[in-house]
C-alpha positions as CSV (number, residue, x, y, z in Angstrom):
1,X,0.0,0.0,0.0
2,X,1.1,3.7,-0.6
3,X,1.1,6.5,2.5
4,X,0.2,9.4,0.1
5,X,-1.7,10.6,-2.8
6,X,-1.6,10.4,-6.4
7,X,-2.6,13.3,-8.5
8,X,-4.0,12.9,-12.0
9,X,-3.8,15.6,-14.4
10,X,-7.1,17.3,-13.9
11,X,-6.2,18.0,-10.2
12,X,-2.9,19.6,-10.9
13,X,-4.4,20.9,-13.8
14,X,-6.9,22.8,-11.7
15,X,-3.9,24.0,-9.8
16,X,-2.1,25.2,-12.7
17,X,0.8,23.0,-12.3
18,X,2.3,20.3,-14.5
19,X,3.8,17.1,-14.0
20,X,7.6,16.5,-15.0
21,X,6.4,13.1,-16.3
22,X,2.8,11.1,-16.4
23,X,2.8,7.6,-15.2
24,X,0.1,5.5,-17.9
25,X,-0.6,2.5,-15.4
26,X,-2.3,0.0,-17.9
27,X,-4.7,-1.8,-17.9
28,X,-3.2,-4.4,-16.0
29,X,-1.7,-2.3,-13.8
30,X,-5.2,-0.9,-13.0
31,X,-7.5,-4.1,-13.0
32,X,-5.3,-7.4,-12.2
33,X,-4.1,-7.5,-8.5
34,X,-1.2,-8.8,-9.1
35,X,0.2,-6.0,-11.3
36,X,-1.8,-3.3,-8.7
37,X,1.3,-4.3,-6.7
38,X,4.0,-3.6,-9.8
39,X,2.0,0.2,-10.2
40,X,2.3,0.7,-6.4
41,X,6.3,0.0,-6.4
42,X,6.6,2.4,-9.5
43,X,4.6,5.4,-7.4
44,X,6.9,4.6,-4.4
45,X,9.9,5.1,-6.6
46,X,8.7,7.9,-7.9
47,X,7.6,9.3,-4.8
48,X,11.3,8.5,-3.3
49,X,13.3,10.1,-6.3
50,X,11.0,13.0,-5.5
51,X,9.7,13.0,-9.3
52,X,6.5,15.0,-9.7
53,X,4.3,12.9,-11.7
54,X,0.5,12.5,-12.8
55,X,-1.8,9.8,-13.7
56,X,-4.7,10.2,-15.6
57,X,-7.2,8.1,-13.9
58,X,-10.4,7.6,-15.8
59,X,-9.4,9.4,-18.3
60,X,-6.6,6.8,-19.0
61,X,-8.5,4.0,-21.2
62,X,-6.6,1.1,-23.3
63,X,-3.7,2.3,-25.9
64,X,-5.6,-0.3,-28.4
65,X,-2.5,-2.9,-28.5
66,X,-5.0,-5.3,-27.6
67,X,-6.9,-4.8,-30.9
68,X,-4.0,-4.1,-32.9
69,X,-2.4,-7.2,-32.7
70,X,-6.2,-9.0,-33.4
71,X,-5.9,-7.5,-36.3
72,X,-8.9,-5.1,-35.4
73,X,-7.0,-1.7,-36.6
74,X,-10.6,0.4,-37.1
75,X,-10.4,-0.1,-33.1
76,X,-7.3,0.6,-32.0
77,X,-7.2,3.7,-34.1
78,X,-10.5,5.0,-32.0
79,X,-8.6,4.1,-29.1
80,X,-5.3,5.4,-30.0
81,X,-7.1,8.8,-30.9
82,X,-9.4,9.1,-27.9
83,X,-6.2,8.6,-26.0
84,X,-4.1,11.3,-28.2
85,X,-6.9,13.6,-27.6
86,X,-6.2,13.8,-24.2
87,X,-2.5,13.8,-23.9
88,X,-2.5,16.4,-26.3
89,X,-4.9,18.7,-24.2
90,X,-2.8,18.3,-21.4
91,X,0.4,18.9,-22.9
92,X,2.0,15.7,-22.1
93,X,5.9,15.4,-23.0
94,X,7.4,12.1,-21.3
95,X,5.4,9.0,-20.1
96,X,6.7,6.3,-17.9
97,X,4.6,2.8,-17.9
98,X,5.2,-0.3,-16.1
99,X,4.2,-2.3,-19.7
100,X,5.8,-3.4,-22.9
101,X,2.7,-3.8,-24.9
102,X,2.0,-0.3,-24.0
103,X,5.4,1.4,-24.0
104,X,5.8,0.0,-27.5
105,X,2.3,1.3,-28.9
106,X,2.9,4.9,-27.6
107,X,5.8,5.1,-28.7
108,X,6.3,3.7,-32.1
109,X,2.6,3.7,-33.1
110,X,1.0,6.8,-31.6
111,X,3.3,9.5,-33.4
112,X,1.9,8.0,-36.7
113,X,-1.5,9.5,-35.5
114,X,-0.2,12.6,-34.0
115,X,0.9,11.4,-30.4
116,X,4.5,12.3,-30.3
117,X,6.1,11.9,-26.6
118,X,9.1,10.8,-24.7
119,X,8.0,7.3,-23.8
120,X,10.1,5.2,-21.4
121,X,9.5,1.7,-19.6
122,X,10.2,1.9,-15.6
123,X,13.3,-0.3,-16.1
124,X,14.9,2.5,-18.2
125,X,13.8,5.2,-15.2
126,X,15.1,3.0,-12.7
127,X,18.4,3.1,-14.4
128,X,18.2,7.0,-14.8
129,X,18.1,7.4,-11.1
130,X,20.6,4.9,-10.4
131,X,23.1,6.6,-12.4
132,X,21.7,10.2,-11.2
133,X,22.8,8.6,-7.7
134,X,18.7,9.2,-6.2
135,X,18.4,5.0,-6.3
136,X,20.7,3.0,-3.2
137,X,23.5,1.0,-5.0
138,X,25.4,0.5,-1.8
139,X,23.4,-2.2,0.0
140,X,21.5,-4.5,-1.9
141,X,21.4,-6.9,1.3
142,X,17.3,-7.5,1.5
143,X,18.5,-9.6,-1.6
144,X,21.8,-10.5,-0.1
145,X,22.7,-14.6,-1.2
146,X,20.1,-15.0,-4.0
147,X,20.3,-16.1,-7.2
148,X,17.8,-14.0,-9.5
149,X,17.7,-14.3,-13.4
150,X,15.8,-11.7,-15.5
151,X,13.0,-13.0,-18.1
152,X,13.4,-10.5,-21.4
153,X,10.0,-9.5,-22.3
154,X,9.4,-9.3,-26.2
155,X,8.2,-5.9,-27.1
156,X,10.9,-4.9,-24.5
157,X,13.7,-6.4,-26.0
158,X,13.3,-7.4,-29.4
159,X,10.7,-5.1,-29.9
160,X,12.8,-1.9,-28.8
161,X,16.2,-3.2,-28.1
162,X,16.2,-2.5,-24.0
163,X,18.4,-4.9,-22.5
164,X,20.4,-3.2,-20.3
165,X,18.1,-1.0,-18.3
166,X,16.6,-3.7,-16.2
167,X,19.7,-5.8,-15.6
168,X,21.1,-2.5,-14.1
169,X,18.7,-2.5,-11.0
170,X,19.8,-6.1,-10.4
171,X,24.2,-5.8,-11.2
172,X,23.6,-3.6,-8.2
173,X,22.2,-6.2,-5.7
174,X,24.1,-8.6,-3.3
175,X,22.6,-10.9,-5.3
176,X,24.1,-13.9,-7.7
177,X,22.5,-12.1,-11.4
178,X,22.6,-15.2,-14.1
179,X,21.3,-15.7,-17.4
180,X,19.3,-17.9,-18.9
181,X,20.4,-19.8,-21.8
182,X,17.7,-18.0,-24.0
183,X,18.2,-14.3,-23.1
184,X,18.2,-11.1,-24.7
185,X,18.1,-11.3,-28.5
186,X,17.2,-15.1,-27.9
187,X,15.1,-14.8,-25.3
188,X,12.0,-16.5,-25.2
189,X,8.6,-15.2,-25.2
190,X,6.3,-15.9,-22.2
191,X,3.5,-16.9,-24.6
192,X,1.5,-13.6,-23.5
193,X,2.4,-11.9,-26.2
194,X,1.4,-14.8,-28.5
195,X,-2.2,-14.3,-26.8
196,X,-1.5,-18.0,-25.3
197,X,-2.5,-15.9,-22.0
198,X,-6.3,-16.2,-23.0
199,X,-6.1,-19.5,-24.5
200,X,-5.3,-23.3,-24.2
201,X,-2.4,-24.3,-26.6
202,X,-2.9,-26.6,-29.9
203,X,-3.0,-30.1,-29.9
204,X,-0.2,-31.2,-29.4
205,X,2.0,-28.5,-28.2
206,X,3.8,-28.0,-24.8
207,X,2.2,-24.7,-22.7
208,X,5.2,-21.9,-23.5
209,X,5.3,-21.1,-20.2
210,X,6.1,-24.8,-19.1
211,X,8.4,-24.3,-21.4
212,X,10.2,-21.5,-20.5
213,X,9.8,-23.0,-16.7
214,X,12.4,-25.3,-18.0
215,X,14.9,-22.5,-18.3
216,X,14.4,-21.7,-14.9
217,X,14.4,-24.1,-13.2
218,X,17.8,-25.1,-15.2
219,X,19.5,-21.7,-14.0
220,X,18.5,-22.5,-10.1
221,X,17.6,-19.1,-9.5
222,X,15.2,-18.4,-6.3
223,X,14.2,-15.1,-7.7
224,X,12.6,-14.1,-11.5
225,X,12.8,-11.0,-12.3
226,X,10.0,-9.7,-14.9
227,X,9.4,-6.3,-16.3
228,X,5.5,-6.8,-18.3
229,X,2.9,-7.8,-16.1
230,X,1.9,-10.7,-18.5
231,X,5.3,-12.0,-18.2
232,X,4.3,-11.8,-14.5
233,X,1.0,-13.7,-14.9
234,X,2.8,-16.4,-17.0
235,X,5.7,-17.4,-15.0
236,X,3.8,-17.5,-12.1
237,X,1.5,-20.1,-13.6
238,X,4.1,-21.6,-15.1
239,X,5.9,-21.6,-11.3
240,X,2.6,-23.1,-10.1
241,X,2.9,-26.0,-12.2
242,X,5.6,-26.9,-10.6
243,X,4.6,-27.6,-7.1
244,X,7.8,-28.5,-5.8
245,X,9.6,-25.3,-7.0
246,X,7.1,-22.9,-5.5
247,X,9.5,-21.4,-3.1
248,X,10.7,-19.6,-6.6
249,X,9.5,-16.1,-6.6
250,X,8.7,-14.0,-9.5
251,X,9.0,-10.5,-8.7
252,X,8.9,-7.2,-11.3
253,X,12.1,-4.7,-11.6
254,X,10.0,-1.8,-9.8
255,X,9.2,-4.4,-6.4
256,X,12.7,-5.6,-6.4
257,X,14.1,-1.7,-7.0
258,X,11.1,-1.0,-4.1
259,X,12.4,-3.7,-1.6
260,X,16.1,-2.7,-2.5
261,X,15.2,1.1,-0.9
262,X,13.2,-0.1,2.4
263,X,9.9,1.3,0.2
């Protein structure tokens, strides 16, 4: 839970004050309880850092990457330009979100239909303030003697080439940071992005999760570091399935940056 308030844009608007950067929490990060938790580490952080930031809370509605990738593209342009619409009226510069799917449609899709910002996923703040020395790098020892791997998201790395920005908030743990053999440019995808989240697999075919499990579970990490919350959804399942490894815990770059600074 968070100690303090957080503005959207109206109410500073009605102030006459803007925020250095909005925070676009998701859908996910709105609805699922699971990722509630992700979006409630990213407030702390900014919080911490003393960032001045906004959310747009009911005004905030889908980016239309759902629709997109159905193929629907009639929809997501309504959403896209409902969404536009109201960036635009508040003069929005930079946004900060917690998800791929949405990081990569405002930023690579919106300025097509007159959206143009400064988009950046939390991993790539996170690293900001680490390097602008407003992030602890000197302890690290709520994670001290674990052995955490980071699961590449798709439209995070493949998609837009960040691969260093998360693995910086975990180089700077007393913590044991190992790879998986299919990382980074060979990573594997989760399924989620495959919409295997919503759907059984074909006949046949092994869950991609499971699959991925097997990774894992071949590293011997205690910790999973994620930075989507459908990654988060899926390797938690996938953990689930096996009930013998459930002490593993999967845990998103903001919780584990969170944790790391007693927030």
């Amino acid at each position: 839970m968070i100690d303090f308030k957080i503005p959207t844009m109206a109410e500073l608007l009605a102030k006459g004050e803007e925020p250095e950067i909005l925070f676009w929490v998701g859908c996910a990060g709105s609805y699922d309880e699971r990722a509630q938790r992700i979006t409630q580490a990213i407030a702390k952080i900014l919080h911490h850092t003393h960032i001045k930031f906004a959310v747009l809370g009911t005004e905030e509605s889908c980016t239309g990457d759902p629709a997109k990738r159905a193929g629907n593209e009639f929809l997501f342009q309504m959403q896209a330009m409902t969404n536009i619409e109201v960036l635009n009226a508040y003069n929005i510069k930079k946004i900060v979100t917690a998800c791929p799917h949405c990081f990569n449609t405002l930023k690579n899709e919106y300025p097509q239909l007159g959206g143009h910002y400064e988009v950046i996923h939390h991993s790539q703040l996170i690293q900001e303030l680490i390097d602008e020395g407003k992030l602890r790098t000197d302890d690290g020892s709520a994670f001290k003697g674990k052995k955490i791997t980071f699961h590449d998201p798709c439209y995070l790395g493949r998609g837009n080439d960040v691969y260093e920005a998360p693995r910086k908030a975990l180089e700077i743990l007393d913590a044991d940071l190992v790879e998986l053999k299919r990382c980074k440019q060979n990573g594997l995808c989760c399924g989620a992005g495959g919409a295997q989240m919503f759907k059984e697999p074909e006949k046949g075919n092994k869950d991609i999760n499971i699959e991925r499990m097997d990774d894992i579970l071949e590293s011997k990490a205690n910790i999973v570091a994620v930075g989507c919350p459908f990654c988060m959804t899926m390797i938690k399942d996938g953990v689930k399935h096996f009930e013998k490894e459930s002490e593993i815990e999967v845990l998103d770059i903001a919780e584990i940056t969170a944790k790391n600074n007693g927030l």
